[in-house]
N, CA, C and O atoms as a Tripos MOL2 file, in Angstrom:
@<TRIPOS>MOLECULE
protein
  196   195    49     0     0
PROTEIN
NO_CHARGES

@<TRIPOS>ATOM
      1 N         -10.3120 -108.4650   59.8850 N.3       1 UNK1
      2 CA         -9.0630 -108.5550   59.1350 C.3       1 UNK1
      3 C          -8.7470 -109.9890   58.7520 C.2       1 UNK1
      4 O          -9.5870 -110.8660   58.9550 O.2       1 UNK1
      5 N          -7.5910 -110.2570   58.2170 N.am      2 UNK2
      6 CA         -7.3630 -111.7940   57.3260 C.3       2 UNK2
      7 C          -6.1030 -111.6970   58.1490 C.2       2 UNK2
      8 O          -5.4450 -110.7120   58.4860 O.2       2 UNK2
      9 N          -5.8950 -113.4040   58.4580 N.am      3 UNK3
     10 CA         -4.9120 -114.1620   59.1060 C.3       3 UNK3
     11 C          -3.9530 -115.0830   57.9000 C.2       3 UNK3
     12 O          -4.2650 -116.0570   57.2150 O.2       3 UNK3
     13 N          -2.8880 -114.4230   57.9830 N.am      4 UNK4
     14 CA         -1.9490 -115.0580   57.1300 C.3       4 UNK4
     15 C          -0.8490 -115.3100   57.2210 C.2       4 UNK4
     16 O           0.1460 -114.6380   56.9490 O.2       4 UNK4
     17 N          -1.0360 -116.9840   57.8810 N.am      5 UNK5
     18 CA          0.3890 -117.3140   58.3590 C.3       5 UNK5
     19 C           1.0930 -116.5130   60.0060 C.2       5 UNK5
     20 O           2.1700 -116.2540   60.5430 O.2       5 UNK5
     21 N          -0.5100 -116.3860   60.2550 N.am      6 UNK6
     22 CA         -0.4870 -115.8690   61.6890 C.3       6 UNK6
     23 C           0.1040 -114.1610   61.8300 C.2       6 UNK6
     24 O           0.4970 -113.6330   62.8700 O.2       6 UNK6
     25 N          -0.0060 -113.3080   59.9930 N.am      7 UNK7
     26 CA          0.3230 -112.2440   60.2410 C.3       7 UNK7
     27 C          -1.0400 -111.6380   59.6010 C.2       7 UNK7
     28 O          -1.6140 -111.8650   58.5360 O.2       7 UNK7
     29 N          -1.3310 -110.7410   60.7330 N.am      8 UNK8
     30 CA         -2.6000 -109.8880   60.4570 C.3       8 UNK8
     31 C          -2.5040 -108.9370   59.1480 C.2       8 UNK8
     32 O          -1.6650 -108.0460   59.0090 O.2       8 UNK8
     33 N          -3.4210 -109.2520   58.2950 N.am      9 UNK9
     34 CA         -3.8630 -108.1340   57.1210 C.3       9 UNK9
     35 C          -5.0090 -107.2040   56.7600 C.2       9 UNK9
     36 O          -6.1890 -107.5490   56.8190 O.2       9 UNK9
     37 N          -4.7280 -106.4020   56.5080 N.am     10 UNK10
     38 CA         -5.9660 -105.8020   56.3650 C.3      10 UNK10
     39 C          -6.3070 -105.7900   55.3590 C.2      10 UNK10
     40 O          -5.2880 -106.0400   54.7160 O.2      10 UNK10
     41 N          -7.3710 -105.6220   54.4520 N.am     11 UNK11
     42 CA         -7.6940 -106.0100   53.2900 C.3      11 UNK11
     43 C          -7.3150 -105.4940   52.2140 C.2      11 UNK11
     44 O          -7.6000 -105.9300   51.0990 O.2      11 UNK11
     45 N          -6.4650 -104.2740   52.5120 N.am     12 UNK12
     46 CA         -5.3030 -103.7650   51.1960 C.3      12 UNK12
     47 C          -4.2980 -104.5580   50.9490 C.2      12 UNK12
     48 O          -3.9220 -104.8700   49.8190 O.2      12 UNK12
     49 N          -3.7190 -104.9930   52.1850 N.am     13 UNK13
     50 CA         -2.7970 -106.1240   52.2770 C.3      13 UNK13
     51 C          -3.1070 -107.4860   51.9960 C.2      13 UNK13
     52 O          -2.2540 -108.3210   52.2980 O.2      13 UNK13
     53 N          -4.1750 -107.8630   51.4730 N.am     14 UNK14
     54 CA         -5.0780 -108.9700   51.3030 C.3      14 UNK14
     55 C          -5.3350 -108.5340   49.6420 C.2      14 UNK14
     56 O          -4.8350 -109.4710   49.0190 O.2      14 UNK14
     57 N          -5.8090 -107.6820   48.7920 N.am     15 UNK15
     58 CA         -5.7920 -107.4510   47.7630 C.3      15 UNK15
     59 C          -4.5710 -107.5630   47.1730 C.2      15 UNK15
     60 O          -4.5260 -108.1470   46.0900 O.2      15 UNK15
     61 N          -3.3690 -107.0420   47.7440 N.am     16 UNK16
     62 CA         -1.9130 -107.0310   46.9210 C.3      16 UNK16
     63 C          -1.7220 -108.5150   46.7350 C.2      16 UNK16
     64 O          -1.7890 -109.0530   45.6300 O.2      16 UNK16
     65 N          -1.4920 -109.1240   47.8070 N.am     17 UNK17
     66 CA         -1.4330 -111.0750   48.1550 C.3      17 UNK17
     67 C          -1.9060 -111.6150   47.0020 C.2      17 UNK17
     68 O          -1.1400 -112.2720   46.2970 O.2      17 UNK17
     69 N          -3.6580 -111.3570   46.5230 N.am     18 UNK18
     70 CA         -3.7480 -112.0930   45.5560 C.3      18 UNK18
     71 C          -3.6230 -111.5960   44.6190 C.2      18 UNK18
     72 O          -3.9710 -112.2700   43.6500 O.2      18 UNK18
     73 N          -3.1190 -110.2830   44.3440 N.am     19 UNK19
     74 CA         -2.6820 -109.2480   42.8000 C.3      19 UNK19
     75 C          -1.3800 -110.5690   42.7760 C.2      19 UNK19
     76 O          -1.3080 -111.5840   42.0840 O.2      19 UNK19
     77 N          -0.8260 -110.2430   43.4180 N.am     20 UNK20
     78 CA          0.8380 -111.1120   43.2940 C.3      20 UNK20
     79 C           0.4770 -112.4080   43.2370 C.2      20 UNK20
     80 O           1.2080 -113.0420   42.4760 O.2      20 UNK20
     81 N          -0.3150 -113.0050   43.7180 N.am     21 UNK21
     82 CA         -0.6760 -114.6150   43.1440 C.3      21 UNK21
     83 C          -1.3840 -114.9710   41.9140 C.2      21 UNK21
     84 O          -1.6160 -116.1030   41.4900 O.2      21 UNK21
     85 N          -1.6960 -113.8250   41.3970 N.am     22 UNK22
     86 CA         -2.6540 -113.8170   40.1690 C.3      22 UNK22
     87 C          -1.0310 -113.6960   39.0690 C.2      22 UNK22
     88 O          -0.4220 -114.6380   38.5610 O.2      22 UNK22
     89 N          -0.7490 -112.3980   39.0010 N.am     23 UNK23
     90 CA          0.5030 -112.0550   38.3270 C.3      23 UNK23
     91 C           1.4670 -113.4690   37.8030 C.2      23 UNK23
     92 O           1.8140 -113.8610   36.6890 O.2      23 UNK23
     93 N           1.7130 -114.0480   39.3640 N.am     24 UNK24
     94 CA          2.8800 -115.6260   39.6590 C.3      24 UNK24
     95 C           1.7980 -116.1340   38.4420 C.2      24 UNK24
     96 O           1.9160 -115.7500   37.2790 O.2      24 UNK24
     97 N           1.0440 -116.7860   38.7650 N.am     25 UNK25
     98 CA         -0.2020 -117.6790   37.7380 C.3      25 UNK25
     99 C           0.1120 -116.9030   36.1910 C.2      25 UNK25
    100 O           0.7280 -117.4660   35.2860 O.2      25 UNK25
    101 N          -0.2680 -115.9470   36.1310 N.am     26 UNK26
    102 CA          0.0620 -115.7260   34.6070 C.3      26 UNK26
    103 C           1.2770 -115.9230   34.5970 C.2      26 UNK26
    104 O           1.4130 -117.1450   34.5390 O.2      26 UNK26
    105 N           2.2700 -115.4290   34.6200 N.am     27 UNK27
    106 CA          3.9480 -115.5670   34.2250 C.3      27 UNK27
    107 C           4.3020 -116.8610   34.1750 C.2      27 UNK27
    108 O           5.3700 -117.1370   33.6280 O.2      27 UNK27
    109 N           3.5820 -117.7800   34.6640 N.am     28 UNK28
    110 CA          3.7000 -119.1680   34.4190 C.3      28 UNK28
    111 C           2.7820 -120.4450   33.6940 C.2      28 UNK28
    112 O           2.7690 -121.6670   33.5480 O.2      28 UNK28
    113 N           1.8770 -118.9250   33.2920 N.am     29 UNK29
    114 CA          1.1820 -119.7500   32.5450 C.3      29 UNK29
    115 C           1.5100 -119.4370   30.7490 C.2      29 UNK29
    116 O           1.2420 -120.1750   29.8020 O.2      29 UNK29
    117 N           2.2410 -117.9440   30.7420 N.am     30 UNK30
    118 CA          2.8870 -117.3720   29.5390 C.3      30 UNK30
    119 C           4.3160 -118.3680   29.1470 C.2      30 UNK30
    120 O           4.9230 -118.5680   28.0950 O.2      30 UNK30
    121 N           4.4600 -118.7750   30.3180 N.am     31 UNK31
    122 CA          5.8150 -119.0770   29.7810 C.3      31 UNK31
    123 C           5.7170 -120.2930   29.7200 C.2      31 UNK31
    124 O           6.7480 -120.8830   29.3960 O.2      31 UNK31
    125 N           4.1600 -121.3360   30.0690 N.am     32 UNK32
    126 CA          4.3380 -122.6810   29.4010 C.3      32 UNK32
    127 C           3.6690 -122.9350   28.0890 C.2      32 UNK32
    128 O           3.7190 -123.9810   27.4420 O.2      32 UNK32
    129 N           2.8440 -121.4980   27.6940 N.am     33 UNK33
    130 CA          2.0550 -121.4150   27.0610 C.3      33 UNK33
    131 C           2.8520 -121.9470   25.3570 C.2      33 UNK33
    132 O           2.1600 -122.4570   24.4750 O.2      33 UNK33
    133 N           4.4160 -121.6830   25.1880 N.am     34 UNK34
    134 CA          4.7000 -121.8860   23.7940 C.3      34 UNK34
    135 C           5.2060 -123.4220   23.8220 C.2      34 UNK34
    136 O           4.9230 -124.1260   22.8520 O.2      34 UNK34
    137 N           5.9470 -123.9720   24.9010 N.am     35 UNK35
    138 CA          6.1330 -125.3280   25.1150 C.3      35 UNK35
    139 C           5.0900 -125.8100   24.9750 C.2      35 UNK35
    140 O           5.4140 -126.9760   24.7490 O.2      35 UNK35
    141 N           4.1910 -125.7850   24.9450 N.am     36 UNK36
    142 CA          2.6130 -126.4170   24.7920 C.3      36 UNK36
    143 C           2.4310 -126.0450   23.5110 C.2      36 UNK36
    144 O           2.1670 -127.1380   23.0100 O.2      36 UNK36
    145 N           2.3880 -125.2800   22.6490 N.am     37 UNK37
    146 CA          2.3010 -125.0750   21.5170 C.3      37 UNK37
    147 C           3.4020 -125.9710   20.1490 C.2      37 UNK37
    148 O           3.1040 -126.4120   19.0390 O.2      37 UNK37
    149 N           4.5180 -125.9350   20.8030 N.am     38 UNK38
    150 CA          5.5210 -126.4930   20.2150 C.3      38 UNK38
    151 C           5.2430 -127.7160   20.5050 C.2      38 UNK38
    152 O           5.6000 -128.3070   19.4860 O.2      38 UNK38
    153 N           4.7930 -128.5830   21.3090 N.am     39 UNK39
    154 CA          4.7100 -130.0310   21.4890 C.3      39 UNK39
    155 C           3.4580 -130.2990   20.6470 C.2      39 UNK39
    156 O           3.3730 -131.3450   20.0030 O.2      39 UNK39
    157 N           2.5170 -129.4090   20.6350 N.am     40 UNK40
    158 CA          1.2080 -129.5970   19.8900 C.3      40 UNK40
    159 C           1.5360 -129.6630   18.5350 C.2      40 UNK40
    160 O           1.5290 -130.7830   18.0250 O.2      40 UNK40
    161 N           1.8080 -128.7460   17.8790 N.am     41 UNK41
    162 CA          2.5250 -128.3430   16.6610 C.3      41 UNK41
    163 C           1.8450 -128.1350   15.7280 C.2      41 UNK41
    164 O           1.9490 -128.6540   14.6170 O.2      41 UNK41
    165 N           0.5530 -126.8240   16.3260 N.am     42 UNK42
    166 CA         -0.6510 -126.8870   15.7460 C.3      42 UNK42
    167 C          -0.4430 -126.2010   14.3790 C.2      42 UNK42
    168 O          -1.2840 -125.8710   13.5430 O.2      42 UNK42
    169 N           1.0290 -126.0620   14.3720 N.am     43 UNK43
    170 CA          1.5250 -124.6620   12.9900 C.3      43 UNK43
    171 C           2.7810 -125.8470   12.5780 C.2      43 UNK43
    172 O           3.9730 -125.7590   12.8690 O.2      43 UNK43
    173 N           2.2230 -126.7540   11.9550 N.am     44 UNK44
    174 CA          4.0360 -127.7340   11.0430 C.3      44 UNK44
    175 C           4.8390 -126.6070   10.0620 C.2      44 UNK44
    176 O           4.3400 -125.7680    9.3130 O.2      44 UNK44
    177 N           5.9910 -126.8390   10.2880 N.am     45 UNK45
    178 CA          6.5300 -125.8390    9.6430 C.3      45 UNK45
    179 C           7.4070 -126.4840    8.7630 C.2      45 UNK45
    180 O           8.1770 -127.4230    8.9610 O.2      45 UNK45
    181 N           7.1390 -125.7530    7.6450 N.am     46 UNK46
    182 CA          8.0670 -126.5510    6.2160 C.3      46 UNK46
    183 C           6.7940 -127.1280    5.8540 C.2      46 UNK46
    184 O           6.9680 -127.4710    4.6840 O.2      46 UNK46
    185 N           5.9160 -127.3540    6.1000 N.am     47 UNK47
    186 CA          5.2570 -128.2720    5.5120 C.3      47 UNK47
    187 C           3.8980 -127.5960    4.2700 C.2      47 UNK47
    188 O           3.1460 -128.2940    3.5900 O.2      47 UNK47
    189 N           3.9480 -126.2840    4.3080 N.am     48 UNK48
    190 CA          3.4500 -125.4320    3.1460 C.3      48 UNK48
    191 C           4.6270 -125.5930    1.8040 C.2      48 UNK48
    192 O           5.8480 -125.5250    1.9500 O.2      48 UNK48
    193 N           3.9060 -125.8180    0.5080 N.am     49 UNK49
    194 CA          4.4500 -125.7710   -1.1460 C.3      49 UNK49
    195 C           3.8560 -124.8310   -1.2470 C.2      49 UNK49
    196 O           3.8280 -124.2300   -2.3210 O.2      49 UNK49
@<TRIPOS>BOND
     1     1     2 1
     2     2     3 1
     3     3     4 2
     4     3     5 am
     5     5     6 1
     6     6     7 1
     7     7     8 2
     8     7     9 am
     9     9    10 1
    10    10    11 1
    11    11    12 2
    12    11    13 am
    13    13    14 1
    14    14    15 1
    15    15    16 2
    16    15    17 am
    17    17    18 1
    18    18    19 1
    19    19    20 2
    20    19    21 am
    21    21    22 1
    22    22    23 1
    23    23    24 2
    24    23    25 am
    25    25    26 1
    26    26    27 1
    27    27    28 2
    28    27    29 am
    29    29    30 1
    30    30    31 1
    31    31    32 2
    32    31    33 am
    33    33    34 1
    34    34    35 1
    35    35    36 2
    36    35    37 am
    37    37    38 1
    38    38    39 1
    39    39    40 2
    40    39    41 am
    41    41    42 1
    42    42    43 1
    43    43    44 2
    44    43    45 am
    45    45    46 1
    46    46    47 1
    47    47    48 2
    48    47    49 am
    49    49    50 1
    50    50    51 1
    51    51    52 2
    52    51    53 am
    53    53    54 1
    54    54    55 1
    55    55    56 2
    56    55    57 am
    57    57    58 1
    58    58    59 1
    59    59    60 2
    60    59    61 am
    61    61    62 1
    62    62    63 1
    63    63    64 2
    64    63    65 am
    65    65    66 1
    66    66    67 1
    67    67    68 2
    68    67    69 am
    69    69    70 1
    70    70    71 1
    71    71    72 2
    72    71    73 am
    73    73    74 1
    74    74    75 1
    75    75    76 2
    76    75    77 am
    77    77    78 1
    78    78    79 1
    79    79    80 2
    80    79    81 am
    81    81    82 1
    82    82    83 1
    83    83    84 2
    84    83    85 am
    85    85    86 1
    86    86    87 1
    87    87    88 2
    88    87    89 am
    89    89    90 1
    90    90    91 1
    91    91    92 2
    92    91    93 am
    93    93    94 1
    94    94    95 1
    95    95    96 2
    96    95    97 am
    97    97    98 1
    98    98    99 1
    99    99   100 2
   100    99   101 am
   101   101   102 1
   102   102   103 1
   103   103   104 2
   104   103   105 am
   105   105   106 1
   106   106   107 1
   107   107   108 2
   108   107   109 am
   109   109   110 1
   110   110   111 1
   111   111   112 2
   112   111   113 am
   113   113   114 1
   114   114   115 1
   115   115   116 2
   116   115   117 am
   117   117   118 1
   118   118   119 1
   119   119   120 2
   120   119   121 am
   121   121   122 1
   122   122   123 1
   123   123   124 2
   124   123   125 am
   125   125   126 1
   126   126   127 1
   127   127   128 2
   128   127   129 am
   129   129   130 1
   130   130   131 1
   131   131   132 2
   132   131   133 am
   133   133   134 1
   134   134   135 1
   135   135   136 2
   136   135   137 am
   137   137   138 1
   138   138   139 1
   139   139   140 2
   140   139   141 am
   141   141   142 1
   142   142   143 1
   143   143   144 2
   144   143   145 am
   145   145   146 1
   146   146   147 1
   147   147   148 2
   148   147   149 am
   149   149   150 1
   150   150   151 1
   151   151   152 2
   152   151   153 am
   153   153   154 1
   154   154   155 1
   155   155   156 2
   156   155   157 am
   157   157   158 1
   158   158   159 1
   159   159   160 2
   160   159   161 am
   161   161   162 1
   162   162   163 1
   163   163   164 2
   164   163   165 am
   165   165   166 1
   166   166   167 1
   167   167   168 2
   168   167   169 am
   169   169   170 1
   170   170   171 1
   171   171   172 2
   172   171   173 am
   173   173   174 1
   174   174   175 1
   175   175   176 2
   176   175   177 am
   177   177   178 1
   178   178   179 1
   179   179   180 2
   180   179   181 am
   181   181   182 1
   182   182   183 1
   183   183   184 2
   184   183   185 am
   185   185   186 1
   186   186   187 1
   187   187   188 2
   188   187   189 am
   189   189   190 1
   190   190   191 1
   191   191   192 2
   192   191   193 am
   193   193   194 1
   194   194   195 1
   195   195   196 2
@<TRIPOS>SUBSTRUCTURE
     1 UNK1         2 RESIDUE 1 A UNK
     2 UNK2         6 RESIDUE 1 A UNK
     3 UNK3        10 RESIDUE 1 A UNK
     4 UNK4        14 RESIDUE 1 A UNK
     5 UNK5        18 RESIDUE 1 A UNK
     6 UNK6        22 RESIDUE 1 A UNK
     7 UNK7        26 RESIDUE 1 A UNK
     8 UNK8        30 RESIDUE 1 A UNK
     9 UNK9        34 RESIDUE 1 A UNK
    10 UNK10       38 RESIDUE 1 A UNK
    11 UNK11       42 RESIDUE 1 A UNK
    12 UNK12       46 RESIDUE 1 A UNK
    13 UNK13       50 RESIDUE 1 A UNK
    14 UNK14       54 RESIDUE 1 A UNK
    15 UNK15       58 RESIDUE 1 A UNK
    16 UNK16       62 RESIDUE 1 A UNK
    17 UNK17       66 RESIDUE 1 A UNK
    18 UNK18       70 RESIDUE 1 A UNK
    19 UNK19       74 RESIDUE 1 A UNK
    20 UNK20       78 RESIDUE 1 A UNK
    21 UNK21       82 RESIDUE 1 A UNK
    22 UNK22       86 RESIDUE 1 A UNK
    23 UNK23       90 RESIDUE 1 A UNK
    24 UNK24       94 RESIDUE 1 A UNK
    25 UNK25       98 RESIDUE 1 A UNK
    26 UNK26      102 RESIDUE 1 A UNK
    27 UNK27      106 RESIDUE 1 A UNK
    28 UNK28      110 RESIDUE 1 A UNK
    29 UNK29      114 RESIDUE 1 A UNK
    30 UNK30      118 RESIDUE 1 A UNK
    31 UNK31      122 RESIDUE 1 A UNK
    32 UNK32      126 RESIDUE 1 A UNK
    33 UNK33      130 RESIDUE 1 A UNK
    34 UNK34      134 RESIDUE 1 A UNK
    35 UNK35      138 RESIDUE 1 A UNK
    36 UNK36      142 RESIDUE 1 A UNK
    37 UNK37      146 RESIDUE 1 A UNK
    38 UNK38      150 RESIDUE 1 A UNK
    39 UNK39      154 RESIDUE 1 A UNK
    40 UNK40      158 RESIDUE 1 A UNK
    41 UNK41      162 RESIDUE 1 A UNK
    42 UNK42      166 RESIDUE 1 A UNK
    43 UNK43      170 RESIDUE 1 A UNK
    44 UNK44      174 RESIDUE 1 A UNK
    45 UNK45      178 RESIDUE 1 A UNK
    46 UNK46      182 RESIDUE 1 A UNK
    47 UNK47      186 RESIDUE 1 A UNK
    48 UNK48      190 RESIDUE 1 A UNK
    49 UNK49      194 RESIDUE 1 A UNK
């Protein structure tokens, strides 16, 4: 079994852990994803005649 934080898991409980650390990682990677876009400003706007 896996030791976590000195609480025993078993490896279903070890799969959810990193489902939910994977999930955290995206949701924070979605939500820096347009601030990064907007500072880049790979799309100028107004700037099409």
């Amino acid at each position: 079994g896996w030791l976590f934080i000195g609480t025993p898991l078993g490896s279903y409980d070890a799969m959810l852990l990193i489902f939910a650390i994977l999930v955290i990682i995206l949701v924070v990677a979605l939500g820096l994803v347009p601030s990064v876009i907007s500072k880049a400003q790979w799309v100028p706007k107004g700037d099409a005649t």
